[in-house]
PLY file of the C-alpha trace (Angstrom):
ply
format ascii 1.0
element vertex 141
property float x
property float y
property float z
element edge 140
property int vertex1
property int vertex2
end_header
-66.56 30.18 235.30
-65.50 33.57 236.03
-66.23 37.35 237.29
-69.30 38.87 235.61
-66.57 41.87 235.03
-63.72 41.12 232.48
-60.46 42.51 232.92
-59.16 44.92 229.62
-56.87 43.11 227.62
-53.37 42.81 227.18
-51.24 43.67 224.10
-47.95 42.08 224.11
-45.54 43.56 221.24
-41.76 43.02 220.82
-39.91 46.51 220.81
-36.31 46.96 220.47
-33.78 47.10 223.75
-33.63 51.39 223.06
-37.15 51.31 222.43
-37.59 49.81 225.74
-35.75 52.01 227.94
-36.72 55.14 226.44
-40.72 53.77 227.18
-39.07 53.20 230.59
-37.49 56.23 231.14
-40.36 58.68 229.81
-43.22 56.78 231.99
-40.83 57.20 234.87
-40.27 60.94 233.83
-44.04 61.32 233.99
-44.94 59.44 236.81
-46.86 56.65 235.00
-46.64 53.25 234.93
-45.27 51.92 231.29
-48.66 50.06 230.98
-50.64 53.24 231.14
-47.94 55.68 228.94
-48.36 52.62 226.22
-52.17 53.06 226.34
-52.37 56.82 226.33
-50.33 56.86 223.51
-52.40 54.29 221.49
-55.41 55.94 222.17
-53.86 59.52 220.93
-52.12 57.73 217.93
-55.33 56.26 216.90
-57.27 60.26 217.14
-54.27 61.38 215.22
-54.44 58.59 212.59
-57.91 60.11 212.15
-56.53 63.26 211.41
-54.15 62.50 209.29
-57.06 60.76 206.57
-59.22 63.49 207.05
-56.08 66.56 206.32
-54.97 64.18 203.28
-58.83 64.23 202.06
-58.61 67.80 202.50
-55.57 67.75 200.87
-56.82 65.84 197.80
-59.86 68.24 197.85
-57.79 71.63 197.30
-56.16 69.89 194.61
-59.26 69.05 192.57
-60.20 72.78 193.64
-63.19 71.73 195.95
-63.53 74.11 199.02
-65.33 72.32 201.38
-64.83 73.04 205.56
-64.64 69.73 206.74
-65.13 68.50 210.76
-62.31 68.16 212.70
-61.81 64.81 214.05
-59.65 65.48 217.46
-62.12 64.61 220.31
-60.81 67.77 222.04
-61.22 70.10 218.80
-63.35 73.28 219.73
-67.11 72.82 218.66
-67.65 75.66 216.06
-68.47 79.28 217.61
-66.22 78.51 220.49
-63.46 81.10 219.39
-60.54 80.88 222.54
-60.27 84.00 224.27
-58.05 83.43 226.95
-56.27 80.35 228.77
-56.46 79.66 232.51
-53.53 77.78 233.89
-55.01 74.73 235.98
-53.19 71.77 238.03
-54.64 68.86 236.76
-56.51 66.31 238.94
-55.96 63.50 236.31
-53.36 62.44 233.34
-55.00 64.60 230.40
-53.08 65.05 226.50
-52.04 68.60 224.87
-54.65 69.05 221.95
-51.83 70.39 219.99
-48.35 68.49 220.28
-50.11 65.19 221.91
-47.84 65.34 225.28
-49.06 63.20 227.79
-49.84 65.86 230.84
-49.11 63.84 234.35
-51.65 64.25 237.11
-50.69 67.47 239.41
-48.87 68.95 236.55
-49.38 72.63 235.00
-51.49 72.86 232.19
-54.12 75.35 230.15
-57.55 75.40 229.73
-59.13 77.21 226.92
-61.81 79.72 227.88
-64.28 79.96 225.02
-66.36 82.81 223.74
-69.38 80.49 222.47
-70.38 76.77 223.03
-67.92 73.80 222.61
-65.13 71.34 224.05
-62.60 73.16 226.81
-58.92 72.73 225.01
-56.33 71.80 226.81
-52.73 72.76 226.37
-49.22 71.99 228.20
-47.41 75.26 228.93
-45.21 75.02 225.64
-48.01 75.31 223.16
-49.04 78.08 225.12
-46.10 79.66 224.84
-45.98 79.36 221.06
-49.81 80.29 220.54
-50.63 83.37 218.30
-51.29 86.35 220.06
-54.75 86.10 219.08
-55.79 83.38 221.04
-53.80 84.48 224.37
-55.45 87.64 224.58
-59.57 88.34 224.92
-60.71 90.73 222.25
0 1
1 2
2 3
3 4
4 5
5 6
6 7
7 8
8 9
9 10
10 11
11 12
12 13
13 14
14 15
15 16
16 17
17 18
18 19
19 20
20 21
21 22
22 23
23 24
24 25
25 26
26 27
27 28
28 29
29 30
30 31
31 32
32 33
33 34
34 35
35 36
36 37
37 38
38 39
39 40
40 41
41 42
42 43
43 44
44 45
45 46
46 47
47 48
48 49
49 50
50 51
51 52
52 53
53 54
54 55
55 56
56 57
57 58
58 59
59 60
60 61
61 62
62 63
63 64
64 65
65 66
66 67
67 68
68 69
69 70
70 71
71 72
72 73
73 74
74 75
75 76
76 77
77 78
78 79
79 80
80 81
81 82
82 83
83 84
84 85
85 86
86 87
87 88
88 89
89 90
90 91
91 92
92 93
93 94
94 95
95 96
96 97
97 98
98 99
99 100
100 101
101 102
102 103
103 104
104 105
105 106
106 107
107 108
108 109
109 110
110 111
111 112
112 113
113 114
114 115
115 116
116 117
117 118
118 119
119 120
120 121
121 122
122 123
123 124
124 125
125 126
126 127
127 128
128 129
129 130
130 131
131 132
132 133
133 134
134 135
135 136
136 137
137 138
138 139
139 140
């Protein structure tokens, strides 16, 4: 009764006219389609809802007086030991998010890449968390 491979599935949500149009106008801005601005947002939002439990455990933690380190849960966090010591700009070959203010980065747009000292995930970065980075982790040494 049908192809062996399913389509994804669709979401269908009622949004306010504003809503709308300012969806609209930031896919356009990017060069995305609505459809796939919607779902890179959803997937980020769901990473950041993550993060958000795990900082307000934290949270609760340092209030009882526990110090415990606890894993991030970002799926672009550094692994531990890999301390940035520079950034490399890059053009990106595909739509990619800034680990740090969740900005959807278009395909052949500037962008950062983290050069570790040590094992772990590359970060990425658009150019205005760069720009507000501490000096330590835009210089080596």
């Amino acid at each position: 009764m049908g192809s062996l491979h399913r389509k994804e599935r669709v979401i269908a949500a009622r949004v306010p006219e504003a809503l709308d149009d300012e969806i609209r106008r930031h896919a356009t801005s990017l060069g995305l389609s609505v459809s796939n601005l919607v779902r890179n947002m959803l997937q980020n939002s769901l990473g950041l809802v993550g993060d958000i439990v795990a900082e307000g455990a934290e949270i609760a933690r340092l209030a009882r007086g526990v110090r415990q380190p606890r894993p991030r849960l970002s799926a672009g966090a550094p692994a531990q030991g890999g301390r940035v010591i520079g950034w490399q700009e890059v053009r990106l070959a595909g739509n990619a998010v800034c680990e740090v203010c969740n900005a959807v980065l278009p395909r052949g747009g500037r962008a950062a890449v983290g050069v570790l000292e040590g094992a772990g995930t590359l970060p990425l970065r658009c150019e205005k968390c760069i720009d507000g980075a501490p000096a330590e982790e835009l210089h080596a040494g």
